[in-house]
N, C-alpha and C positions, 0 to 999 in steps of 0.2 A: 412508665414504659419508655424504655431507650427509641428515638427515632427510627432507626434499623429495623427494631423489631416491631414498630407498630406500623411501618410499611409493608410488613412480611403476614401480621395480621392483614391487615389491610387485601394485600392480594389474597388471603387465605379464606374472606369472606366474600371474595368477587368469586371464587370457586364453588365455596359453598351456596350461595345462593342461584348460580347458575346449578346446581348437582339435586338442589332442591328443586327449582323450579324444572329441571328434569324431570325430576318422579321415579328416578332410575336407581337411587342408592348414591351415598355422598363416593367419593371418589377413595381411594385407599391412603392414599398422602394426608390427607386429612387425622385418617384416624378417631371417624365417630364415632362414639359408643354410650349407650346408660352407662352412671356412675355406677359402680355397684354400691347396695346400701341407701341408695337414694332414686324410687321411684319415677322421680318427675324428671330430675337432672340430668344431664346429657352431658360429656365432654369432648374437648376438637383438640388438638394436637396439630402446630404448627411451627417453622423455624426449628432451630437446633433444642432447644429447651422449654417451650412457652405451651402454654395451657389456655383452655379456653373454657366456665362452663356456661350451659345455657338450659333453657328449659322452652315449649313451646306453648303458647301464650293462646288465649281468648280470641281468635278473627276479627280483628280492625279492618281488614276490607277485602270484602264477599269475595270469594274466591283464593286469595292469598293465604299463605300459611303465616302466622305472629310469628316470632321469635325474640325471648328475651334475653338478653345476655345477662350473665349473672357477675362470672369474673375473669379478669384476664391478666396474665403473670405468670411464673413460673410454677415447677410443680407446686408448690406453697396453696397455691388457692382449691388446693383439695383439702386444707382442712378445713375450709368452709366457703364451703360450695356455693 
């Protein structure tokens, strides 16, 4: 991932995890949604082109929500998720 855009990720998970730790709903810029076709899988949409998916994970510590990233790149990483 080009520098650019993994700062662009970067600020796009400082959002998200504040929108998480909200409890309110991820923000609309974002762009999170179930994959369709895939149950577990999530995806986040950030920068001009860039994909994110992720799925949420087992509680590593009591009270927190996991999150695991899965892949990050352009729309391509929807073909495997």
């Amino acid at each position: 991932m080009p520098p650019a855009q993994y700062a662009e990720f970067l600020t796009a998970i400082t959002h998200f995890v504040a929108d998480l730790k909200a409890g309110t709903g991820f923000r609309k810029g974002l762009r999170v949604k179930k994959m369709q076709g895939h149950d577990h899988i999530w995806e986040m949409t950030f920068g001009d082109d860039w994909r994110a998916t992720f799925e949420y994970g087992e509680t590593q510590v009591p009270g927190e929500i996991h999150i695991t990233w899965r892949r990050i790149g352009t729309h391509k990483v929807f073909k495997r998720p």
